[in-house]
N, CA, C and O of each residue as an XYZ file, in Angstrom:
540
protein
N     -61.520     -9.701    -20.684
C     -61.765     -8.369    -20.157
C     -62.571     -7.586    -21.210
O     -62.281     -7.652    -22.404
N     -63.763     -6.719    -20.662
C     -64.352     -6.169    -21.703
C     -63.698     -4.709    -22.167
O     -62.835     -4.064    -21.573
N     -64.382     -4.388    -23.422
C     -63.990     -3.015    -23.781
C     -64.276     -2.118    -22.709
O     -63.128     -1.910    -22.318
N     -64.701     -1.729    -22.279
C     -65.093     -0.546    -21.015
C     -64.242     -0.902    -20.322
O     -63.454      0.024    -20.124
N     -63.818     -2.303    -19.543
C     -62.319     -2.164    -18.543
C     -61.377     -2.254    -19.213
O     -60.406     -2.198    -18.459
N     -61.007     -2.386    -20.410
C     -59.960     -1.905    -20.970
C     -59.598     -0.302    -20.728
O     -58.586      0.140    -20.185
N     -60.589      0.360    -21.226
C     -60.771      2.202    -21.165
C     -60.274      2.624    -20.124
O     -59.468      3.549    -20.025
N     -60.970      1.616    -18.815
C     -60.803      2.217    -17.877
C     -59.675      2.241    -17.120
O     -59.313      3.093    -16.308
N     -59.275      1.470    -17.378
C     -57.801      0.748    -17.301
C     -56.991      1.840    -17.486
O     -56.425      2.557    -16.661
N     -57.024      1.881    -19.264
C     -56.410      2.939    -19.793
C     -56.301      4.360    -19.293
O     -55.303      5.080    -19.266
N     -57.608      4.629    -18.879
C     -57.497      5.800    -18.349
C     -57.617      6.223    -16.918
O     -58.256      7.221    -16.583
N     -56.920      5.356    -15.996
C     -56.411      5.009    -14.942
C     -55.087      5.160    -15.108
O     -54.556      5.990    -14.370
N     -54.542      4.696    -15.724
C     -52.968      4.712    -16.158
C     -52.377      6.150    -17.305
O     -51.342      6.109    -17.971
N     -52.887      6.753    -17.283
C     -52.955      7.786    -18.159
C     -52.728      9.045    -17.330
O     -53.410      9.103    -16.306
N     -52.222      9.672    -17.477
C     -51.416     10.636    -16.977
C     -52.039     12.372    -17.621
O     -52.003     12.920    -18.722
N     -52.676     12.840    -15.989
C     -53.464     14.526    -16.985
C     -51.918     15.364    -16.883
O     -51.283     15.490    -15.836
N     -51.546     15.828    -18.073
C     -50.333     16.405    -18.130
C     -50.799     18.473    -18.352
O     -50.033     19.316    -18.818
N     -52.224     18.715    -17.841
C     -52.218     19.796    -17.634
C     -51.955     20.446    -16.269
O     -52.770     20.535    -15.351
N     -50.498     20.951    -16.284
C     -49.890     21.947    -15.048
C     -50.875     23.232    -14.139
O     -51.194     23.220    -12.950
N     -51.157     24.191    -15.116
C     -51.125     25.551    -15.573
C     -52.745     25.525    -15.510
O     -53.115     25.778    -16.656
N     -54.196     25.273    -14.435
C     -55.545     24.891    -15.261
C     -56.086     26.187    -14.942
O     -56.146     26.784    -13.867
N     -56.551     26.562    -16.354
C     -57.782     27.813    -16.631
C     -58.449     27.698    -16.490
O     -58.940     26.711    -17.037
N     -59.233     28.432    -15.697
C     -61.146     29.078    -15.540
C     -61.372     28.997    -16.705
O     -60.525     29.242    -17.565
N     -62.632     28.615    -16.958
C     -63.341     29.286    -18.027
C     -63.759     30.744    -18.433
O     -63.528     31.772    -17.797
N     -64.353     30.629    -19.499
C     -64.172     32.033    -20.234
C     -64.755     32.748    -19.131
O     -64.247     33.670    -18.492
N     -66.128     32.098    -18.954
C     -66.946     33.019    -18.310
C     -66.835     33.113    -16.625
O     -67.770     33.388    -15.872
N     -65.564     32.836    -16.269
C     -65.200     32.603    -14.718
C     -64.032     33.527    -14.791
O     -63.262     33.506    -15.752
N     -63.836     34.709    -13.317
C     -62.527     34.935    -12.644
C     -62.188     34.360    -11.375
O     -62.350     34.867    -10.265
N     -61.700     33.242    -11.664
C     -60.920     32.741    -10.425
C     -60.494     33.887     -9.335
O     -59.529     34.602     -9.604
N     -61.128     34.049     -8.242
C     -60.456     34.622     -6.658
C     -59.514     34.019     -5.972
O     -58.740     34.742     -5.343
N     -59.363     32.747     -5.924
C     -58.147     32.182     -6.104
C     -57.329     31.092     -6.386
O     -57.846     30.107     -6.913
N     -56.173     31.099     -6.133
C     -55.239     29.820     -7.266
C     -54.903     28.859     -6.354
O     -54.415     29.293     -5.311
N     -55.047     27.473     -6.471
C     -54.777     26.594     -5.788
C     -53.733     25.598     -6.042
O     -53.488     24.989     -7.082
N     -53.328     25.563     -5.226
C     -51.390     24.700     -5.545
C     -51.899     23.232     -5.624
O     -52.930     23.135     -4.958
N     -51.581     22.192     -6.138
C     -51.842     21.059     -5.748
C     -50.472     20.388     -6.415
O     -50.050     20.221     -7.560
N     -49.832     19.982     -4.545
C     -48.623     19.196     -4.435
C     -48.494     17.602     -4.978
O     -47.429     17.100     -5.339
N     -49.716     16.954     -4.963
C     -50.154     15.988     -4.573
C     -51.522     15.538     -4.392
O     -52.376     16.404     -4.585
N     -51.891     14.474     -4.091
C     -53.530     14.431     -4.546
C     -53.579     14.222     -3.006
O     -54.450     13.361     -3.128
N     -53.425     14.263     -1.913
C     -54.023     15.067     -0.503
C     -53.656     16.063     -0.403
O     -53.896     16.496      0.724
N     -52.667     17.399     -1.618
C     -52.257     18.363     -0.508
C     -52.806     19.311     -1.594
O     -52.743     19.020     -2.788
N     -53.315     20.390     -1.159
C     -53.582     21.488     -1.651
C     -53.773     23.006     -0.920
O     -54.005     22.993      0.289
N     -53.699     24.101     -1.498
C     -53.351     25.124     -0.379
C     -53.513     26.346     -1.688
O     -52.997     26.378     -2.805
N     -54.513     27.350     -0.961
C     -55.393     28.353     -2.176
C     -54.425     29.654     -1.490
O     -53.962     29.739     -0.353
N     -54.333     30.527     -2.552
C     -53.972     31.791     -2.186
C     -55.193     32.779     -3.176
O     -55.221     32.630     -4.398
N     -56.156     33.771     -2.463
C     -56.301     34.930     -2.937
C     -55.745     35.671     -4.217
O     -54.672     36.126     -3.819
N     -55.874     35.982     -5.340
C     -55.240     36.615     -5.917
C     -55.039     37.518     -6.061
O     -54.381     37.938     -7.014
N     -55.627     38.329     -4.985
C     -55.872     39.723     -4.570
C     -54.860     40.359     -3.859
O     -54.610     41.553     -3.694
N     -54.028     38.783     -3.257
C     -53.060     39.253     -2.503
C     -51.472     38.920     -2.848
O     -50.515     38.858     -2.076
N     -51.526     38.751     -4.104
C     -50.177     38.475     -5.242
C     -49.780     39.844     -5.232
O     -50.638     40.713     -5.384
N     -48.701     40.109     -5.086
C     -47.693     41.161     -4.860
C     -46.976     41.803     -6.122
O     -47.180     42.840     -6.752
N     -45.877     40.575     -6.262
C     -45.335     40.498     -7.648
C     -45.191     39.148     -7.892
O     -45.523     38.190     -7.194
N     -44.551     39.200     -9.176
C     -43.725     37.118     -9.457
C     -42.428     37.859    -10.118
O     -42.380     39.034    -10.481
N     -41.509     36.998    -10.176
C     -40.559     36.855    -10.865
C     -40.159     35.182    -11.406
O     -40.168     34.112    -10.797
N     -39.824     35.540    -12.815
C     -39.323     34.457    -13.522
C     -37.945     34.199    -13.885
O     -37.369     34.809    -14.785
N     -37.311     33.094    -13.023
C     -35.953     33.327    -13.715
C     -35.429     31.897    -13.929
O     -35.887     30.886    -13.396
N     -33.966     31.993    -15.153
C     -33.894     30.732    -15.146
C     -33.123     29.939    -13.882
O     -32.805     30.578    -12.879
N     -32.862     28.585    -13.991
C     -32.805     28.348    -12.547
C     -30.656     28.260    -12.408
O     -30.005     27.702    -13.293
N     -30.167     28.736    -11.509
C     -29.107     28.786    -11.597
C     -28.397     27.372    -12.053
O     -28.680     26.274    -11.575
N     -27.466     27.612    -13.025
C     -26.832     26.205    -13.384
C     -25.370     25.886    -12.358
O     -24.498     25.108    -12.745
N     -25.298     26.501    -11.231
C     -24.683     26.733    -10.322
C     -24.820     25.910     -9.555
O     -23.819     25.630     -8.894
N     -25.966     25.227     -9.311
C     -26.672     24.826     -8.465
C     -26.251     23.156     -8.230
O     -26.587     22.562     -7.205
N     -25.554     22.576     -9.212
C     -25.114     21.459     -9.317
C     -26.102     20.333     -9.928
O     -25.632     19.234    -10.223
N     -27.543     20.629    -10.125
C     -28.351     19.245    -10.665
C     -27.865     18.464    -12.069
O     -28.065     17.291    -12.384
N     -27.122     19.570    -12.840
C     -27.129     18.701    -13.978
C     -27.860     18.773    -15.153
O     -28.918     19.207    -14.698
N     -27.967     18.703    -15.856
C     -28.668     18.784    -17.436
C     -29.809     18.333    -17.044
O     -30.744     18.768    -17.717
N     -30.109     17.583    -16.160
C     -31.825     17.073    -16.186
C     -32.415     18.296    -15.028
O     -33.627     18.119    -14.906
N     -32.066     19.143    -14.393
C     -32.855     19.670    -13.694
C     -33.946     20.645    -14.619
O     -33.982     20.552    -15.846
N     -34.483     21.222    -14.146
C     -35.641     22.349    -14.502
C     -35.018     23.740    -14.964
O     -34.515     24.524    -14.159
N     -35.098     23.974    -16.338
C     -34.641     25.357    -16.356
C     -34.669     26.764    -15.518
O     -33.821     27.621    -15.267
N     -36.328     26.552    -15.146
C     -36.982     28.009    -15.052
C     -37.701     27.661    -13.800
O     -38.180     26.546    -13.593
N     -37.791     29.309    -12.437
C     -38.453     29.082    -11.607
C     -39.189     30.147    -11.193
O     -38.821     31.306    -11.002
N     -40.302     29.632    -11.069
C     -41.072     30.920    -11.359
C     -41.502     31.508     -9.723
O     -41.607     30.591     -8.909
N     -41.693     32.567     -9.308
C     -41.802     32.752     -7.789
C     -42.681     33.786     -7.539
O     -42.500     34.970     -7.825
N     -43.861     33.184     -6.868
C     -45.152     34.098     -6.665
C     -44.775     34.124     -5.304
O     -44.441     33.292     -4.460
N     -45.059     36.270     -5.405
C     -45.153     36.549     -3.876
C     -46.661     37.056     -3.167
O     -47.172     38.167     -3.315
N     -47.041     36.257     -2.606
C     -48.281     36.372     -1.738
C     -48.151     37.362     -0.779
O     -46.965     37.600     -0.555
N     -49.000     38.093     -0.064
C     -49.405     38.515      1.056
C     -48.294     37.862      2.606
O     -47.576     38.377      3.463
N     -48.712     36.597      2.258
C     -48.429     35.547      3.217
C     -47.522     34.488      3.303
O     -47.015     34.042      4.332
N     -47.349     34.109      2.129
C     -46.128     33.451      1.579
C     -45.458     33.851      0.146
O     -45.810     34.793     -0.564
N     -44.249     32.774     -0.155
C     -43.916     32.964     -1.345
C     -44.072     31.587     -1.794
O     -43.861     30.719     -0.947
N     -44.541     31.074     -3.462
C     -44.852     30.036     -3.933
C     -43.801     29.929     -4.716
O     -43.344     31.010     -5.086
N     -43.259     28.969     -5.096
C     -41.651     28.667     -5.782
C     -42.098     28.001     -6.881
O     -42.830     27.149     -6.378
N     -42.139     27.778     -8.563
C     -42.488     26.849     -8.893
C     -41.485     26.439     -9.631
O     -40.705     27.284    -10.069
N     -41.246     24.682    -10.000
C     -40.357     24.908    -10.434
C     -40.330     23.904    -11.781
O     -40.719     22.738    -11.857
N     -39.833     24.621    -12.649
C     -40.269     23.687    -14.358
C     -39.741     24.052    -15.130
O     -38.625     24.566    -15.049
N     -40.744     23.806    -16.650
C     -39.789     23.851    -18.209
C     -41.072     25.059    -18.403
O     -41.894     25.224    -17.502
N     -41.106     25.682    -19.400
C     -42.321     26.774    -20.134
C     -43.146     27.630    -19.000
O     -44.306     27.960    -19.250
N     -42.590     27.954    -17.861
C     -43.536     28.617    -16.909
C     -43.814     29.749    -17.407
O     -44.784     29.928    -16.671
N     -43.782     30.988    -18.247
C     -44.045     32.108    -19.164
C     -45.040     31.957    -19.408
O     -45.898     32.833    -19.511
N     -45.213     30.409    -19.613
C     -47.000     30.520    -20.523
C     -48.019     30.392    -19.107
O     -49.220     30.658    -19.079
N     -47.286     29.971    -18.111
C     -48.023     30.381    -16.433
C     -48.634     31.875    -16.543
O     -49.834     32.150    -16.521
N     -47.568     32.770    -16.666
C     -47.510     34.064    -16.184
C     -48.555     34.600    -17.079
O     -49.317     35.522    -16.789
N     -48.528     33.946    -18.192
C     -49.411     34.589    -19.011
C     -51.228     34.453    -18.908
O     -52.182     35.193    -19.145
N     -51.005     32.951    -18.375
C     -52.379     32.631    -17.753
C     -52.910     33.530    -16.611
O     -54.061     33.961    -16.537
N     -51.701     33.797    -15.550
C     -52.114     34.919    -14.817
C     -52.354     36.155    -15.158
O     -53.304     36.848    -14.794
N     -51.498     36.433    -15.855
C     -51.597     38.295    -16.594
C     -53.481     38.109    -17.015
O     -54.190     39.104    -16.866
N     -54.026     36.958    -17.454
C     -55.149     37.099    -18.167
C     -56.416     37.193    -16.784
O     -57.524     37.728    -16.823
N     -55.822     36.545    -15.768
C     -56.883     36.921    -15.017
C     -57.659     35.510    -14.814
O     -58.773     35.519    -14.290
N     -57.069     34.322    -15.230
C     -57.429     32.677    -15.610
C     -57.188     31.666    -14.936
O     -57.785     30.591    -14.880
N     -55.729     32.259    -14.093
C     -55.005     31.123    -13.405
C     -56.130     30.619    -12.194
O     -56.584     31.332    -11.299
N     -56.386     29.390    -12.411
C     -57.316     28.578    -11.172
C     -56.577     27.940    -10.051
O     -56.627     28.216     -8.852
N     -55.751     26.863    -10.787
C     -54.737     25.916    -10.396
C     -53.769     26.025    -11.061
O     -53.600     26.687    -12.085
N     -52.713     25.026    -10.207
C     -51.384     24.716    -10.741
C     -50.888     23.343     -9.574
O     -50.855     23.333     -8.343
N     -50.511     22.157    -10.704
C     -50.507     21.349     -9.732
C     -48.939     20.678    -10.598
O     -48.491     21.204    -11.616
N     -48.524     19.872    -10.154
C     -46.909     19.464    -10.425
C     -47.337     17.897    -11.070
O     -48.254     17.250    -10.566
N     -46.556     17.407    -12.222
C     -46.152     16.107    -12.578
C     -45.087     15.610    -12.576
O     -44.062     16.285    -12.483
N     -45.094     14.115    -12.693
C     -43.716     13.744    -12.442
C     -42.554     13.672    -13.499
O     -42.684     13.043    -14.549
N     -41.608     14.236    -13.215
C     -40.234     14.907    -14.200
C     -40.371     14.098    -15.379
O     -40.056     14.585    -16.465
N     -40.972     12.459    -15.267
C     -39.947     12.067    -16.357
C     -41.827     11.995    -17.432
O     -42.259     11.142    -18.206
N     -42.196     12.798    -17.128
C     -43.268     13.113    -17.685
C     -43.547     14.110    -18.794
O     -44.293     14.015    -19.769
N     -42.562     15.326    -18.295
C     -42.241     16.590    -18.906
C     -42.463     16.529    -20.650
O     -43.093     17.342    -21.326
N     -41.962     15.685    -20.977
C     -41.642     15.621    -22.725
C     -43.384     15.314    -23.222
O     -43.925     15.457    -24.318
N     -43.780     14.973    -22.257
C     -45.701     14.769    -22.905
C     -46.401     15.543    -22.956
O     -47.568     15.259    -23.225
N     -46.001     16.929    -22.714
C     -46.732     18.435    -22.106
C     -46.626     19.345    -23.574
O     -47.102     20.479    -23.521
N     -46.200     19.026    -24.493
C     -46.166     19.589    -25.862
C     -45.074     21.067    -25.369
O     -43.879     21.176    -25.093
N     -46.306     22.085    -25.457
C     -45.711     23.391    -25.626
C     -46.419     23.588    -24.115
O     -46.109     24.631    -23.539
N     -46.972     23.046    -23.699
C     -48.118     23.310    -22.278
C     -46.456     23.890    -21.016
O     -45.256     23.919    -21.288
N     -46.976     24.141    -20.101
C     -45.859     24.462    -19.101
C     -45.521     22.887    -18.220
O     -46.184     21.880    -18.470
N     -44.965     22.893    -17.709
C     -44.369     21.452    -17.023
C     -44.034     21.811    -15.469
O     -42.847     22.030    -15.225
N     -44.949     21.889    -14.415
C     -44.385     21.875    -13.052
C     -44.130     20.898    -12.753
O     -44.887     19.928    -12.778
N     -42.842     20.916    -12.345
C     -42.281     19.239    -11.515
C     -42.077     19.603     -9.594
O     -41.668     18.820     -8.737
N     -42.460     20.813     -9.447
C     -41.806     21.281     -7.807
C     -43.065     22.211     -7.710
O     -43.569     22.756     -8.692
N     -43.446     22.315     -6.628
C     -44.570     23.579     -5.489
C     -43.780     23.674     -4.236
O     -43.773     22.652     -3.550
N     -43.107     24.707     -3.797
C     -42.739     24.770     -2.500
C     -42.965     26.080     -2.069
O     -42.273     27.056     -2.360
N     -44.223     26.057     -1.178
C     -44.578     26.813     -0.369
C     -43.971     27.489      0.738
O     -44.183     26.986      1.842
N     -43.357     28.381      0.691
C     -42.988     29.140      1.998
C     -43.369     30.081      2.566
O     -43.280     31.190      2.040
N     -43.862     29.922      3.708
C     -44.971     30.868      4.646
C     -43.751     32.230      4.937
O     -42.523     32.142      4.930
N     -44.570     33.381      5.165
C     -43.529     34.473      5.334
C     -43.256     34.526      6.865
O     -42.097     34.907      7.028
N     -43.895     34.283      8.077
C     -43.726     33.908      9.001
C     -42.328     32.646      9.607
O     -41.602     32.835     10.583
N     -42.301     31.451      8.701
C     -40.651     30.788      8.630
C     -39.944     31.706      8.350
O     -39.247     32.215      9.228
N     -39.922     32.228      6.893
C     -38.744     32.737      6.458
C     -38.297     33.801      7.156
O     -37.100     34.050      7.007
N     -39.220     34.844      8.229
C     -38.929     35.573      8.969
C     -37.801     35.010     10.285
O     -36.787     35.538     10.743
N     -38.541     33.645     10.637
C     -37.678     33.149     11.763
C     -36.095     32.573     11.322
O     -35.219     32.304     12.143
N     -35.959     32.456      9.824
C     -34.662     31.661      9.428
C     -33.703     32.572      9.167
O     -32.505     32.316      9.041
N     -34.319     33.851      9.068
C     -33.126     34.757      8.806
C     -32.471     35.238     10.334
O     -31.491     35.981     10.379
């Protein structure tokens, strides 16, 4: 096998462990795009972000020492976006700047490769239209 399919190999099997992705300097993202998965994706406006709240995630909840501390919850216009991970603060902060592009989820047992970076392991989208009908 040559050097180049080795690489490629390698970097086939290699894992992008950025959550949280910034515009560039000279870009303001209009809006942020969720990506669940590599067919699913779904943009919200940022024009039409309401508030967020960050909290940690109830230990009530029964998962256990391996679940996700922190969940961070953007309210849209239209829906609410749930996210759910380790370092999401440094999310909020990407947003406060006016940067946030994307945000897409990796898989849990991935988390420890993300340094100080944020770690989404969950996107769950909820349209405000359901949540109207479930109550």
């Amino acid at each position: 096998m040559s050097l180049a399919r080795q690489l490629a190999a390698l970097k086939e099997g290699s894992v992008d462990q950025d959550c949280a992705i910034e515009a560039l300097s000279s870009q303001s993202p209009g809006f942020v795009v969720f990506l669940d998965g590599p067919q699913s994706r779904q943009g919200f406006a940022l024009s039409h972000l309401l508030h967020y709240r960050l909290a940690p995630r109830d230990a009530v909840a029964g998962d256990g020492a391996a679940a996700a501390p922190q969940i961070l919850t953007l309210a849209f216009s239209t829906a609410d976006v749930v996210l759910t991970g380790w370092r999401l603060e440094r999310v909020t902060e990407i947003l406060h700047d006016g940067k946030l592009a994307a945000v897409k989820t990796i898989p849990a047992r991935h988390v420890g490769l993300t340094g100080n970076r944020p770690a989404v392991v969950a996107i769950d989208i909820k349209p405000l239209a359901e949540a109207a009908a479930g109550r």
